[in-house]
C-alpha positions in Angstrom: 0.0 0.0 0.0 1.4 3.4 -1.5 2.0 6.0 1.7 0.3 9.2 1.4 2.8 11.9 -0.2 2.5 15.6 1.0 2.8 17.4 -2.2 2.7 21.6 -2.5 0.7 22.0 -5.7 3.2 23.6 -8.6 0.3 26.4 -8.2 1.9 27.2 -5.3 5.8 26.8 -5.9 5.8 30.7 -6.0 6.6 31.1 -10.0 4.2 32.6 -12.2 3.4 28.6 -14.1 0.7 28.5 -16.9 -1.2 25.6 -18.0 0.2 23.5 -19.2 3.8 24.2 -18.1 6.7 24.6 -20.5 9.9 23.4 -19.7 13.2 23.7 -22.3 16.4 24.4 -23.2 19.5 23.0 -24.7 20.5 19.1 -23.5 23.6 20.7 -23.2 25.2 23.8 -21.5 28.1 24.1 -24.2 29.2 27.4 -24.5 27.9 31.2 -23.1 26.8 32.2 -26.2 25.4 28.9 -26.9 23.3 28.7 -23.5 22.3 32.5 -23.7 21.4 32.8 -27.1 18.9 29.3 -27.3 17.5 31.0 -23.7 16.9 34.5 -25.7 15.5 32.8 -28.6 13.0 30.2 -26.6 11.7 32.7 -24.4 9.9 34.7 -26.9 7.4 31.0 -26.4 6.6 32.0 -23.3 8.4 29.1 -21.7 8.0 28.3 -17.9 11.3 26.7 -16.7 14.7 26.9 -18.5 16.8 23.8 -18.1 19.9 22.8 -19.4 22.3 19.8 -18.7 25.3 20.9 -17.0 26.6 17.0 -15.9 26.2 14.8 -18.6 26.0 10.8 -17.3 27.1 9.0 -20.5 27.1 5.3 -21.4 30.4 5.6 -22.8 33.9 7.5 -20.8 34.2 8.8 -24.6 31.2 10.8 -25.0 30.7 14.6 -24.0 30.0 14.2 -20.2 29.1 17.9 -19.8 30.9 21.2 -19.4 30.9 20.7 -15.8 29.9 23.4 -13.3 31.0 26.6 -14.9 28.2 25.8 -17.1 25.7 26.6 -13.7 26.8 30.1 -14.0 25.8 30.6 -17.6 22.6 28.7 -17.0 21.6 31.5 -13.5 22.6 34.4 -15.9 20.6 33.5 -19.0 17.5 33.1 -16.5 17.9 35.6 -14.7 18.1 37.9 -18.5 14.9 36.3 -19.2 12.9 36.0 -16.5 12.5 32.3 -16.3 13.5 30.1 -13.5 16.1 27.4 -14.4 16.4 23.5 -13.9 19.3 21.9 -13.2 19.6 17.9 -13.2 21.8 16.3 -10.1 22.9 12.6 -9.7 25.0 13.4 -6.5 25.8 15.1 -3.4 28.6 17.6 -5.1 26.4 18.6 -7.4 23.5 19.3 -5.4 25.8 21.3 -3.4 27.3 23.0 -6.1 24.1 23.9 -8.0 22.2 25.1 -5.0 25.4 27.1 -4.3 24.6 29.2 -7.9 21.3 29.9 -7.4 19.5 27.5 -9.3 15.8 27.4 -9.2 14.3 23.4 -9.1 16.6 20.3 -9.6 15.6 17.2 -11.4 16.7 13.8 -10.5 17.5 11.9 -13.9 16.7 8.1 -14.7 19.8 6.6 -14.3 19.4 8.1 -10.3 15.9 7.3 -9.9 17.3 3.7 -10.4 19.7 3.6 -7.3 18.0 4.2 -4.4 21.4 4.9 -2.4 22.0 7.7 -4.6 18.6 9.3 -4.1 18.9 8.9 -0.5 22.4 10.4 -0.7 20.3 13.7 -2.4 18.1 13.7 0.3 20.6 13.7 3.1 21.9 16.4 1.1 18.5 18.7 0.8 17.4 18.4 4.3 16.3 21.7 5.4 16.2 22.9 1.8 13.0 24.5 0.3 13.6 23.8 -3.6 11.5 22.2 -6.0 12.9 18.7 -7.8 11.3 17.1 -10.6 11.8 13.2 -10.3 11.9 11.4 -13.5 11.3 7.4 -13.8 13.7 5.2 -13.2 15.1 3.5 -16.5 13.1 0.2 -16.1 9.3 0.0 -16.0 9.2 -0.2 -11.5 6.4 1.9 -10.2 7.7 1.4 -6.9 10.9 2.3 -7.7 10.1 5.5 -9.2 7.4 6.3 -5.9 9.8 5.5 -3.3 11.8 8.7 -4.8 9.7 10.5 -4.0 9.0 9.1 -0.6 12.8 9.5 0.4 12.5 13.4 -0.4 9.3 13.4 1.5 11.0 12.2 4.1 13.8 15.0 3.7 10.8 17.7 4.0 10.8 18.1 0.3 7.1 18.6 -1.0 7.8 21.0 -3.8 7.4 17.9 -6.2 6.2 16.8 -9.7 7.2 14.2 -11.9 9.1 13.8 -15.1 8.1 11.1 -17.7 10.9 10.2 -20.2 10.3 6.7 -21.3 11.9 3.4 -20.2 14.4 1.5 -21.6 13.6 -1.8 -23.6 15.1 -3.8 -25.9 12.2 -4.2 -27.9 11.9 -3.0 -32.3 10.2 0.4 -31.3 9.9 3.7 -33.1 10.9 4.9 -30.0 14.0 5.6 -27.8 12.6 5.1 -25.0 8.6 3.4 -24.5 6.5 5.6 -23.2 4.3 3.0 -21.4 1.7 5.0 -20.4 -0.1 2.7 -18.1 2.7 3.4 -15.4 2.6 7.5 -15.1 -1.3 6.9 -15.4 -1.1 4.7 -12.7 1.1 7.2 -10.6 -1.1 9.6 -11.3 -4.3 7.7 -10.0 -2.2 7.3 -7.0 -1.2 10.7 -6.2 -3.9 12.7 -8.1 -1.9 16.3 -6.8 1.4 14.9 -8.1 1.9 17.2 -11.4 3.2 14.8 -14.2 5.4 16.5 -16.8 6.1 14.8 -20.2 9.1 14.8 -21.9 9.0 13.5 -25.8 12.3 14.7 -26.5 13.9 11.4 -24.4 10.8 9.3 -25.3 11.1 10.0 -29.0 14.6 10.2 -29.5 14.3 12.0 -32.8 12.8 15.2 -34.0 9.9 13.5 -36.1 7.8 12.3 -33.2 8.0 15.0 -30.6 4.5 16.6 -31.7 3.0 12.8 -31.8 4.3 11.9 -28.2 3.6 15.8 -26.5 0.1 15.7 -27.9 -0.9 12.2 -26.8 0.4 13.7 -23.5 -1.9 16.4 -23.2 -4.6 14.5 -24.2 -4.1 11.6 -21.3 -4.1 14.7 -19.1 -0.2 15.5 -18.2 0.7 19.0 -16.8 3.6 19.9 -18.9 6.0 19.4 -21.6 9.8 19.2 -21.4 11.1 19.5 -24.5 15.0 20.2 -26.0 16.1 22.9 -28.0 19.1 24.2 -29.1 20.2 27.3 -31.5 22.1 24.8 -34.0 20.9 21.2 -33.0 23.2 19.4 -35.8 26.3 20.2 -34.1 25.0 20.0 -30.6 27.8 17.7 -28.8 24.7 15.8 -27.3 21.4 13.9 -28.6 21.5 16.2 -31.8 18.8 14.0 -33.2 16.0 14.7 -30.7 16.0 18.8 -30.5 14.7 21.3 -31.9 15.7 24.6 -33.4 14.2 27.5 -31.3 11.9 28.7 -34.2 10.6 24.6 -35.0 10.3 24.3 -31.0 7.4 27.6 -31.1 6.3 26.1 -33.8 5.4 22.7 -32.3 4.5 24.5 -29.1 1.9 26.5 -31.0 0.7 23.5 -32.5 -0.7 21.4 -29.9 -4.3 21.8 -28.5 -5.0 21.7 -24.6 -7.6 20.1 -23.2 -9.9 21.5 -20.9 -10.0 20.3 -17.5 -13.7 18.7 -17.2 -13.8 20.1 -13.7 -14.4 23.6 -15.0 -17.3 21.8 -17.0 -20.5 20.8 -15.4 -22.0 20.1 -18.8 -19.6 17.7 -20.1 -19.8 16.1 -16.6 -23.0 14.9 -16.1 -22.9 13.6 -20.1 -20.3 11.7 -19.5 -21.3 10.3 -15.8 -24.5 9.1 -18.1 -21.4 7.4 -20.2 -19.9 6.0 -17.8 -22.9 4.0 -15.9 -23.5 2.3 -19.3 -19.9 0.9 -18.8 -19.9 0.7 -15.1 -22.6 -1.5 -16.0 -21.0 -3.5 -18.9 -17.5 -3.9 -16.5 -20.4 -5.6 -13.7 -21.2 -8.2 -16.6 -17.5 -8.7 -17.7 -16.4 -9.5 -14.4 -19.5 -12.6 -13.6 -18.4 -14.0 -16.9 -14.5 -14.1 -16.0 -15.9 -15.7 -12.6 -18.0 -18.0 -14.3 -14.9 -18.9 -17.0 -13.4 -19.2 -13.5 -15.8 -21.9 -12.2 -15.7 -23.8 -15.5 -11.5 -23.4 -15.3 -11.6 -25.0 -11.8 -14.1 -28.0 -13.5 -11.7 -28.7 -16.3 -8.7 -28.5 -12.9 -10.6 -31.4 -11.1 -10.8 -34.0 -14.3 -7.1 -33.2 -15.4 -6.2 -34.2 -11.4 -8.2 -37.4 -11.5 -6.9 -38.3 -14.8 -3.1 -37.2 -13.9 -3.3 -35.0 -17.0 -0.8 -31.2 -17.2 -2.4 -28.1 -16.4 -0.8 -26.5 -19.8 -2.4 -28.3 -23.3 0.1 -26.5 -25.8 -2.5 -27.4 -28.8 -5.7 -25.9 -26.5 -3.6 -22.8 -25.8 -2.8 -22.0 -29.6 -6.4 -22.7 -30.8 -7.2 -20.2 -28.0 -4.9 -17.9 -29.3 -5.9 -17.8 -32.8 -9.3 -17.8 -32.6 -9.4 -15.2 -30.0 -7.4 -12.9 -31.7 -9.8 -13.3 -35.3 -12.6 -12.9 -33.0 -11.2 -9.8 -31.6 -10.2 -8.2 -34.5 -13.5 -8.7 -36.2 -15.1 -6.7 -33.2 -12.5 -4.2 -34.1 -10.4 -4.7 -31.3 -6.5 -4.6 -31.6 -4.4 -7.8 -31.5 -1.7 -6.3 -28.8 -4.7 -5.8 -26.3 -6.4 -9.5 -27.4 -3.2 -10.9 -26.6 -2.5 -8.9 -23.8 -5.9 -9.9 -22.3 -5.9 -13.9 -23.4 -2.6 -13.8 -21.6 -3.1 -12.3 -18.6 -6.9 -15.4 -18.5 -4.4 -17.8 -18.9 -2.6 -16.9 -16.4 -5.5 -16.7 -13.9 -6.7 -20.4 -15.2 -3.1 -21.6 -14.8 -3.2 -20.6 -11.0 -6.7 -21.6 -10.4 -6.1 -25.2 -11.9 -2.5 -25.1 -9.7 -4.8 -24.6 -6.9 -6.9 -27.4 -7.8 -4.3 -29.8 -8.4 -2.4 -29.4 -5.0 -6.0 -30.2 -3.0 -5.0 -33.5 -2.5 -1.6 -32.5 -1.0 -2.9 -30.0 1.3 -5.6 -32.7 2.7 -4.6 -33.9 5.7 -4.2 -38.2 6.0 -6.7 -40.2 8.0 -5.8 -43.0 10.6 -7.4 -46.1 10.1 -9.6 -45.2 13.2 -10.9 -42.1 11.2 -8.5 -40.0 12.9 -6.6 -37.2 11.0 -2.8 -37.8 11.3 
């Protein structure tokens, strides 16, 4: 059972934040000019945070790893020029430290963090007694937990000023994308800790220019409160991910481009239409689940004759008829094979447990004397 998080809504973080909020900026602090000029140029959109990567944690020693902290300076000066409050990322205790030392505005804990939990607590022991906001984004694997009990650890540091950054996680599936968005887990957060602002960020999802708009879009449609997105004043010859940003005049572009959804609080109207919706399929969820408990019943039936007849749980040949015609049964009913199989799997796994249970009755009664006693 998830702990309750106290959370200070970004509403009241004491920057001026629209709806959704904007966050950008280079991957890269590379140069002054560089870092100044793509802040100049990205403000004119109205942007809400300005972050830039000052330590770089690279897969490979060989890569650019950063400029290192003179870049912190650059990074304070160009917000302070434009108005904007800046974002710095931190992975340990030197550079917490270091960037709270230069004045920066909210910290983000990266993925490859978010993944060590002796490295997050290490942050924590660092911002006790600090009143700064830090952005948390999801720990490189798919581990809701994982990526909750950050921000239980800065809870726990008196850290409330908190949202959450969704980049993707690592796979090594064939996707379009660099990183899978999997939008069941932020969704899932989300139901969770409804007050726990969730900003996207397509730039690490994507990994390429072409589907930023797709990704930020689907975004604000689920509901998200922000977009992080990467810019830079010459992304070709940026000296990190040069694939996945954006000039500043294509990121206004894209900005301008998406639509925001209203929030159907402000919206009585839509509200009680859809609550009329939504009892037709509170009703139809009612029926679906008696006849997965009656599949049940008949599961445990099949259980009880393979156990007399000494016969496997698992039929290969039943399973793959199941399959099959499942999935052209599905996809006549305009349904899509990923969620047939998805669901198919997840009944099989439910009958295989259910007929386990069955199965082990025998072992689990206990043997009778030849008086009638129980042993």
């Amino acid at each position: 059972m998830s702990k309750e998080l106290n959370i200070t809504p970004i509403s009241k973080w004491g920057f001026n934040f629209k709806t959704p909020l904007i966050m950008a900026g280079p991957c890269s602090a590379e140069s002054e000019e560089q870092m100044h000029e793509t802040a100049k140029q990205i403000s004119k959109y109205n942007i809400d945070i300005l972050r830039a990567g000052i330590w770089k944690p690279r897969t490979r020693p060989n890569s650019f790893e950063g400029i290192g902290s003179v870049g912190l300076k650059w990074l304070k000066d160009a917000s302070f020029d434009n108005k904007v409050p800046c974002a710095v990322e931190v992975a340990n205790v030197k550079h917490v430290y270091e960037a709270l030392r230069s004045g920066i505005d909210i910290l983000w804990i990266g993925a490859r963090t978010t993944v060590n939990p002796f490295a997050v607590q290490e942050i924590c022991d660092a911002l006790q007694g600090v009143d700064i906001p830090v952005l948390v984004k999801n720990p490189i694997n798919p581990d809701l937990e994982l990526w909750i009990g950050a921000f239980e650890r800065l809870n726990r540091a008196g850290i409330t000023k908190l949202a959450a950054l969704h980049r993707g996680f690592s796979t090594h599936e064939q996707s379009k994308y660099r990183n899978i968005p999997r939008w069941n887990i932020p969704i899932e957060l989300k139901r969770r800790y409804p007050q726990l602002a969730i900003i996207c960020d397509p730039s690490h999802i994507c990994g390429n220019r072409e589907l930023l708009k797709e990704v930020a879009q689907t975004a604000l449609d689920i509901g998200f409160d922000g977009i992080h997105l990467e810019s830079h004043i010459n992304p070709d010859k940026a000296l990190s991910d040069a694939q996945q940003q954006l000039t500043p005049s294509a990121f206004g572009e894209l900005i301008a481009s998406l639509v925001v959804r209203e929030n159907i609080d402000q919206n009585p109207e839509a509200e009680n239409q859809l609550d009329t919706l939504r009892s037709r399929i509170d009703s139809l969820d009612k029926y679906l689940l008696e006849v997965l408990s009656e599949r049940m019943d008949i599961v445990r039936e099949i259980g009880e004759y393979k156990r007399e007849h000494n016969l496997a749980i698992v039929q290969p040949s039943r399973w793959n008829e199941i399959v099959q015609t499942r999935m052209d049964m599905g996809t006549r009913k305009a349904l899509t094979e990923k969620f047939i199989a998805e669901l198919f799997h997840a009944i099989h796994k439910e009958s295989i447990h259910h007929q386990t249970e069955v199965m082990q009755q025998n072992e689990k009664k206990p043997a009778i004397s030849e008086n009638g006693t129980k042993k």
